[in-house]
C-alpha positions in Angstrom: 5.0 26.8 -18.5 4.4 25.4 -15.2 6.0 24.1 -11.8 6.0 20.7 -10.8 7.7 19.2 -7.9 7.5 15.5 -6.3 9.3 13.7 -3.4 8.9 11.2 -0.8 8.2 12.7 2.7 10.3 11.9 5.9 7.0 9.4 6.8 7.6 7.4 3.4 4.5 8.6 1.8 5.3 10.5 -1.8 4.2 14.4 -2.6 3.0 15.7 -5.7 2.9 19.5 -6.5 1.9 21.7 -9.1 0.4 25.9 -9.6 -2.5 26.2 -11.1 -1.7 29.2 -13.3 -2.0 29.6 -17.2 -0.6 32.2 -19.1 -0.7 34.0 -22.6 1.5 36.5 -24.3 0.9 40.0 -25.7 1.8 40.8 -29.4 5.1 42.3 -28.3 6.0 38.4 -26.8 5.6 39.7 -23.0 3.9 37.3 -21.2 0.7 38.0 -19.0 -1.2 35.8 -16.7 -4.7 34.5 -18.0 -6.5 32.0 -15.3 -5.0 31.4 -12.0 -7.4 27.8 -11.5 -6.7 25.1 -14.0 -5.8 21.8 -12.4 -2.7 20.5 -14.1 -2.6 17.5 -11.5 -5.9 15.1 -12.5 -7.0 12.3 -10.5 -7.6 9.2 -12.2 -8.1 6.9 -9.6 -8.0 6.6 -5.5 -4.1 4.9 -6.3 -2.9 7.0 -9.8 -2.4 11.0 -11.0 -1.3 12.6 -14.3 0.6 16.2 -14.2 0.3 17.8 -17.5 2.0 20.9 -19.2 2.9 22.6 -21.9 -0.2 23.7 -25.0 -3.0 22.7 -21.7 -5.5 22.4 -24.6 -3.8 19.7 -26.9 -3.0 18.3 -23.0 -6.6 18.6 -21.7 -7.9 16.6 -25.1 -5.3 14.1 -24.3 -5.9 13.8 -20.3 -10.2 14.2 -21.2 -9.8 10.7 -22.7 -6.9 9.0 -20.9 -9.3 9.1 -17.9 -12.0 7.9 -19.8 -11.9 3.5 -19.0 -8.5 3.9 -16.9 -6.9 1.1 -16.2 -3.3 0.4 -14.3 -2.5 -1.8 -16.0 -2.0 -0.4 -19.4 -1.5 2.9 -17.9 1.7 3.3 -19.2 1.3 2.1 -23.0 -2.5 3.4 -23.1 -0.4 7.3 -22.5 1.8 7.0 -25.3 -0.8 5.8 -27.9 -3.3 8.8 -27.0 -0.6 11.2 -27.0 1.0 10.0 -30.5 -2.6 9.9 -31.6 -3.3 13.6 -30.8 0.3 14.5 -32.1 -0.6 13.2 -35.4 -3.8 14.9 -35.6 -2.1 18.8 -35.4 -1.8 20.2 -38.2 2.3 21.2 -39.9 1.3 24.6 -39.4 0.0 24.6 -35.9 2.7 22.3 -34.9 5.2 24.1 -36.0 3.7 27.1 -33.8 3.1 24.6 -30.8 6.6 22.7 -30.9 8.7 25.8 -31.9 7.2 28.8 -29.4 6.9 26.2 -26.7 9.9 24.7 -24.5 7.5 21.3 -24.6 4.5 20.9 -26.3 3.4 18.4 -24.4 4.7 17.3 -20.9 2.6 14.3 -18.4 4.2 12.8 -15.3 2.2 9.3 -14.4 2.5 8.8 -10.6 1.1 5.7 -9.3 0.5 3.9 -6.3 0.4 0.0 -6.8 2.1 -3.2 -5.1 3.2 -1.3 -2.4 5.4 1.0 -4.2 5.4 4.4 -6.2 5.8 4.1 -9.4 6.5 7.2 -11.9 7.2 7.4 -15.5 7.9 11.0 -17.8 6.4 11.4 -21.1 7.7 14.3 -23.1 6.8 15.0 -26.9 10.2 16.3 -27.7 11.4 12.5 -26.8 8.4 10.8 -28.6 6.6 9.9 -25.6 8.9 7.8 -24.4 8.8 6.9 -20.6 11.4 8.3 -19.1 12.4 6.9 -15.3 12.7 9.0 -12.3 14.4 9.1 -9.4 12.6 7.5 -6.7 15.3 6.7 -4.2 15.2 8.3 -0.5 16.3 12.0 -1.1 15.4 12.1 -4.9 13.3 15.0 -5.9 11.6 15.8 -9.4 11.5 19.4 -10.5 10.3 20.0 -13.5 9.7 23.6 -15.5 11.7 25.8 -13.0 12.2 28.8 -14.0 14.9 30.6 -12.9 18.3 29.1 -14.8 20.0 26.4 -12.3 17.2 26.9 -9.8 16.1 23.3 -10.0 19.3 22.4 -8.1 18.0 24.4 -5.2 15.2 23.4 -5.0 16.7 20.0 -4.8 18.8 20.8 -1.7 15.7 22.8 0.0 13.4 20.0 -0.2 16.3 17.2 0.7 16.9 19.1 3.9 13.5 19.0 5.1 13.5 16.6 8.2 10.1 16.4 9.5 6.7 16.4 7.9 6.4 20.1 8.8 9.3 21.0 7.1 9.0 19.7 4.0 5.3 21.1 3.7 7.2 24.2 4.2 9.7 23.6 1.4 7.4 22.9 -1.1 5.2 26.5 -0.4 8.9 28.5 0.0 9.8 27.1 -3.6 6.8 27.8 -5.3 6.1 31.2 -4.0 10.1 31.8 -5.1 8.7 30.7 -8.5 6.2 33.2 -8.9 5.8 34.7 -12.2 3.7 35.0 -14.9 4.0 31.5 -16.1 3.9 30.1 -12.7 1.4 30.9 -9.7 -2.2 30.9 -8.8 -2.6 28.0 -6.1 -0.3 25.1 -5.3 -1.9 21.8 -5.5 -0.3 19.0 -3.2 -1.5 15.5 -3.0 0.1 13.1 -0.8 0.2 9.0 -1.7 0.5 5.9 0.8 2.2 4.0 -1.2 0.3 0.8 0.2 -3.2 2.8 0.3 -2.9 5.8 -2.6 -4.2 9.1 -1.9 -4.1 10.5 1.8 -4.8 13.8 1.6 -5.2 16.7 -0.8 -3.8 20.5 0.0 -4.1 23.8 -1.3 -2.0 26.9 -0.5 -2.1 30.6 -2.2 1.6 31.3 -4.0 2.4 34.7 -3.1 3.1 37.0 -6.0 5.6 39.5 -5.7 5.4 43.0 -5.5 6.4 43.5 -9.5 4.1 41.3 -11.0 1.5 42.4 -9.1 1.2 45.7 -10.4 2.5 44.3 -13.5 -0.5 42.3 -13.9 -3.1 44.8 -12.8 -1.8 47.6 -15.4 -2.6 45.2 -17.8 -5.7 43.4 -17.8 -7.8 46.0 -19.4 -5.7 45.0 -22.9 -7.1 42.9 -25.4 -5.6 39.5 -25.9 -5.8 37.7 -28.8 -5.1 33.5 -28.9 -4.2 31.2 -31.5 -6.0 28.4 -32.7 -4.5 26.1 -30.0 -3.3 28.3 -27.3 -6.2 28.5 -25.1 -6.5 25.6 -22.8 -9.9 24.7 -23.5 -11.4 21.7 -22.1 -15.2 20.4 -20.5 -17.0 21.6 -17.3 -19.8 19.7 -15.9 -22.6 20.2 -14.2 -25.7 18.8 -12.6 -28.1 20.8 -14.2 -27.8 23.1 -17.3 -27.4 26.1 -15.1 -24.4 25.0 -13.1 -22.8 25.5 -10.5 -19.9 24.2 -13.2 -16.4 22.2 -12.1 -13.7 20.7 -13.8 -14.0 17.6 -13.0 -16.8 15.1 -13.7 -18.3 13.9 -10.0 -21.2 11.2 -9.5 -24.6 12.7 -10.9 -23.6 15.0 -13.6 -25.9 15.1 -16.5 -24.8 18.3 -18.4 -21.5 19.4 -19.8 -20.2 22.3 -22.0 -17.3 22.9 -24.2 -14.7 26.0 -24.9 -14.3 24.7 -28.2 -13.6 27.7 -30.6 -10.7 28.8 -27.9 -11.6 31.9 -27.0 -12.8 31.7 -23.6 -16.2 31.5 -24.3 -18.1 28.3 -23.2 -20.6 26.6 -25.4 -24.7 25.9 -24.7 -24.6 23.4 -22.1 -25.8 19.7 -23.4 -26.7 16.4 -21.5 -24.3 13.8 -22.2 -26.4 11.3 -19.5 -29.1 10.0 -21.4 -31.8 8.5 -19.0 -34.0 5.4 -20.1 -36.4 5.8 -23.1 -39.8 4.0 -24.4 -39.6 0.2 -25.1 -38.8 0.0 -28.3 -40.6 -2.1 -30.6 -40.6 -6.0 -30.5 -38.1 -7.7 -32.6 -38.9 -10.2 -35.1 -38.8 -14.1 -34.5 -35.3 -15.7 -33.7 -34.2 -17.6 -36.7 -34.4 -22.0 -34.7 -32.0 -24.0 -36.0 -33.1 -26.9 -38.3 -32.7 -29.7 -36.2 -35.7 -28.2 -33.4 -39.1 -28.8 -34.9 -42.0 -26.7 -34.3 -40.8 -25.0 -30.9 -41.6 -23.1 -28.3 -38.5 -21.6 -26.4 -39.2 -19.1 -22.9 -36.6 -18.1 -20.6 -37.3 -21.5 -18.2 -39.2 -23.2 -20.7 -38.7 -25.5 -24.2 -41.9 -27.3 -26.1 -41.0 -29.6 -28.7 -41.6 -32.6 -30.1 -38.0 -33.6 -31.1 -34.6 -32.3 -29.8 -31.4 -33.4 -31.1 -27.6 -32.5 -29.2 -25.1 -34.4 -28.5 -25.2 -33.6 -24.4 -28.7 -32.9 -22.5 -28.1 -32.1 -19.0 -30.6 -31.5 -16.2 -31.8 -31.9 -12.6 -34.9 -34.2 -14.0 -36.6 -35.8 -17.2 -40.1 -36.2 -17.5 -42.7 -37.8 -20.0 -46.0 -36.6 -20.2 -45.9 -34.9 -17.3 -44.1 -37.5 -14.8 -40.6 -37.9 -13.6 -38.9 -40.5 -14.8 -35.3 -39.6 -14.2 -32.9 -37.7 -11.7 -29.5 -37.2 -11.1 -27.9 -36.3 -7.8 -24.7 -36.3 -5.7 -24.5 -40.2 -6.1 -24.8 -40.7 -9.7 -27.6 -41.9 -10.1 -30.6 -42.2 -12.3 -33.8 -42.9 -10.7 -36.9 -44.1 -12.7 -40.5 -43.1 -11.2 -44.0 -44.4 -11.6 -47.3 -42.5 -12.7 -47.4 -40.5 -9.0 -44.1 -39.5 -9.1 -43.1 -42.0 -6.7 -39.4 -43.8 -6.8 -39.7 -47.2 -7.9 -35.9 -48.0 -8.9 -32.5 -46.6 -10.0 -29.5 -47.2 -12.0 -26.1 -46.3 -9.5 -22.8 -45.9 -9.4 -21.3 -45.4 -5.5 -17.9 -46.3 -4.3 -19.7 -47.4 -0.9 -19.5 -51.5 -1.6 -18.5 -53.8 1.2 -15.0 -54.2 -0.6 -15.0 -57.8 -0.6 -14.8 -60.0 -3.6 -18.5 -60.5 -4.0 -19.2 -57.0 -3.7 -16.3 -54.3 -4.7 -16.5 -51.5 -3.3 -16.4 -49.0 -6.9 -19.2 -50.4 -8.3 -22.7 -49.3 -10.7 -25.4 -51.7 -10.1 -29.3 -51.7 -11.4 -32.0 -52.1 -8.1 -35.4 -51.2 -7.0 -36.9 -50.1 -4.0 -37.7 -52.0 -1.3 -41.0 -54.0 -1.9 -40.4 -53.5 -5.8 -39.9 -56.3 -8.9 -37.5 -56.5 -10.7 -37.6 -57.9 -14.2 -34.7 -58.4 -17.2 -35.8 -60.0 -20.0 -34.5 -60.1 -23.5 -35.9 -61.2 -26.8 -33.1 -63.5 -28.1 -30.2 -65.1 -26.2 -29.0 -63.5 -22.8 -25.3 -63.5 -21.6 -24.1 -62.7 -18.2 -20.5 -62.3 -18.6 -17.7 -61.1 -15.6 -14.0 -59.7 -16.6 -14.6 -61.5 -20.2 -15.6 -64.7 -18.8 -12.9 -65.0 -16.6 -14.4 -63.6 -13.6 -16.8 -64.7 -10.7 -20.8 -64.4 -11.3 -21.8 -64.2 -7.6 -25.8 -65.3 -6.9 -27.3 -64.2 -3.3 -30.3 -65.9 -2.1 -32.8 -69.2 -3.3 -32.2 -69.6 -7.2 -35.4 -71.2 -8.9 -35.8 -72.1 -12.4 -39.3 -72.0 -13.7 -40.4 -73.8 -17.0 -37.9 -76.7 -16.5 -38.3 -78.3 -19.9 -36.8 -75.0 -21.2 -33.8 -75.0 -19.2 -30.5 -75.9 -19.9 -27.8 -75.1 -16.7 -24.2 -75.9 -17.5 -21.4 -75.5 -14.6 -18.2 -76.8 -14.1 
C-alpha cells in the first residue's frame, strides 16, 4: 500500500507526492514496516514521471524497462503493453497470491508535461491497464491508496483550501504524516512540474510516525520475516565501481550494477553492464561487386575501373587520363578542358539571353572561350532546323563559303 497525492498549486504549476515506505506482513497477517527508502515516483525524463504501487517488485520489473528508450510519444500505449506483458508472465499460482492478498497488484500514474499542459493517465491491473482520466481542472486533486475509510474526501477539501504556495506545501506534509502507518511512511517525495518547462523542483520531508507505531515497530524488528516469491520489491542498484557507493537510480558514468533477484533482501555480486571498447576484430572478407563493375578498386573517396555501367553518374568533375574534361556548376553547364586543365569551351543552359527574337532569353547554346575555334562537322548530310522548320535561323557576323564548287545555298 502506498500514498499518492497530485494537484495543481495556486502558481499553476502541478505537485506530485508519494511515501517512500514498503511493508511486509507477519504470519499472523499483521503488518510490519520493511524499508522506509524506495522511490515509488521515477523520473523518466526532465517533462514525464511514473508513480507505481502495489507487488513494487512485479512494478519495479515493469518501471526498469519502461524507462529503458522512453519516449512521449508512445508513453501511454508503450505502458500498457509492458504491463500486459509482465501480467502474462506470473504464474496462476503467484497471481492468485498477488491479485487476491493485494487491494491492486499493480497501480502506475503517468504524469507528463508536454504542449503546455499536464497530462495524466491511471493504469490499474484490476481494469486491464486501461487509461483511466483524471481530474485536472483547477481545484481537482488525485488521492490514491488512503488509508483511513472516506479519508480521501478530506484530504480533498485540505488541499483545495490551500491558498498560497506555502499553504499547500503544508497540506500535503499534514496529510501524509495523518497517514502514517505501517503501509504508509518513511519520506514524502514532492516534485513540482511547469507545465511549459517540466520539472522545477524536487522536495523531501520526514512523515512523522505516531507514538503507536513507533514502539509498535521497534518491539518487532528483532522477528524473522519470511517473503514470498514475489513479495519483496526487488529491483537494480548501480554503481560506479563494484564497491559502490550504490543508488537507485542509474546516473551518467555507471559501469556496475547488482540485482536482489532471489527476493530475499540479499543483493547479488556486482557485474558491469558498460562494456568499454575491445581489440579490432579481425578483417572481414572481400565485399561481393556486382557483375556489371569489372576488375575494381573501391576506397572511401576513391573508384578504379575500367568500365562502369548506371543509369545516373553524378559529380563535381569528369576526367580522362588524368585531365578534366567536364564540370557542372550553378549555371548548368558542362565545360570541356584541354591537356593543362585549362577551359577551352562549354555546353550551357542560362536564362540570361537578351530576350529578343534573335536571342531568347531561356536558352542552351554550345561556345568557346574567347580566342578559341570552333568546329561542327559531320560525316553525312547536316540539318539546321528551328521550331520544325518553321522558325528563324539567325546568322551574326561575315558568312563565307569555302570550296565553292561544293556548295549548293537555297533561300527564299
Amino acid at each position: 500500500m502506498s500514498l499518492f497525492i497530485s494537484s495543481f498549486a495556486p502558481d499553476g504549476n502541478y505537485l506530485i507526492a508519494s511515501d517512500t515506505r514498503v511493508s511486509g506482513t507477519r504470519a499472523d497477517g499483521y503488518p510490519i514496516i520493511q524499508y522506509d527508502g524506495f522511490h515509488k515516483i521515477r523520473q523518466l525524463n526532465s517533462r514525464s514521471f511514473v508513480f507505481m504501487s502495489g507487488y513494487l517488485s512485479v512494478c519495479q520489473w515493469v518501471v526498469d524497462r519502461y524507462k529503458i528508450g522512453y519516449c512521449d510519444s508512445n508513453a501511454k500505449e508503450r505502458l500498457i503493453n509492458l504491463c500486459k506483458e509482465c501480467a502474462s508472465q506470473i504464474d496462476n499460482k503467484s497471481k492468485q497470491e498477488i491479485y487476491d492478498k493485494s487491494g491492486e497488484a499493480m497501480a502506475f500514474f503517468l504524469v507528463q508535461a508536454i504542449d503546455g499542459a499536464i497530462k495524466t493517465g491511471l493504469y490499474l491491473s484490476s481494469r486491464d491497464f486501461e487509461p483511466i482520466e483524471c481530474d485536472l481542472q483547477p481545484g481537482g486533486v488525485v488521492v490514491l491508496g488512503s488509508y483511513i475509510p472516506n479519508s480521501d474526501t478530506a484530504i480533498r477539501q485540505v488541499i483545495q483550501s490551500a491558498k498560497t504556495y506555502q499553504d499547500i506545501i503544508q497540506a500535503y506534509r499534514d496529510m501524509f504524516n495523518s497517514q502514517s502507518r505501517e503501509e504508509v511512511g518513511g519520506i514524502l517525495e514532492m516534485y513540482e512540474l511547469s507545465p511549459q518547462y517540466g520539472l522545477v523542483q524536487k522536495m523531501q520531508f520526514k512523515i512523522k510516525d505516531p507514538p503507536r507505531l513507533t514502539e509498535q515497530y521497534s518491539a518487532i524488528t528483532n522477528e524473522a520475516l519470511t517473503w514470498g516469491r514475489n513479495s519483496f520489491p526487488a529491483g537494480s542498484q548501480f554503481s560506479t565501481s563494484a564497491s559502490g557507493p550504490w543508488h537507485d537510480d542509474r546516473q551518467s558514468g555507471d559501469e556496475y550494477k547488482r540485482d536482489n533477484k532471489q527476493f530475499d533482501g540479499t543483493w547479488s555480486s556486482p557485474y558491469k553492464f558498460i562494456a568499454k571498447d575491445g581489440a579490432p576484430g579481425r578483417d572481414g572478407s572481400d565485399a561481393a561487386i556486382p557483375n556489371y563493375i569489372k576488375s575494381t578498386k573501391i576506397e572511401k573517396t576513391l573508384i578504379e575501373s575500367p568500365k562502369i555501367t548506371g543509369g545516373l553518374i553524378e559529380g563535381g568533375e569528369l576526367r580522362v587520363t588524368g585531365n578534366i574534361i567536364s564540370d557542372y556548376n550553378a549555371i548548368s553547364e558542362f565545360g570541356v578542358y584541354d591537356e593543362s586543365d585549362r577551359k577551352y569551351g562549354f555546353i550551357r543552359y542560362d536564362d540570361n539571353g537578351a530576350g529578343t527574337p534573335s536571342e531568347a532569353k531561356e536558352r542552351m547554346f554550345i561556345a568557346t572561350e574567347a580566342g578559341k575555334a570552333l568546329k561542327i562537322q559531320s560525316g553525312g548530310n547536316m540539318s539546321i532546323s528551328a521550331q520544325d522548320g518553321d522558325g528563324t535561323i539567325y546568322l551574326e557576323g561575315n558568312v563565307s563559303f569555302s570550296n565553292p564548287p561544293k556548295v549548293i545555298a537555297v533561300f527564299g
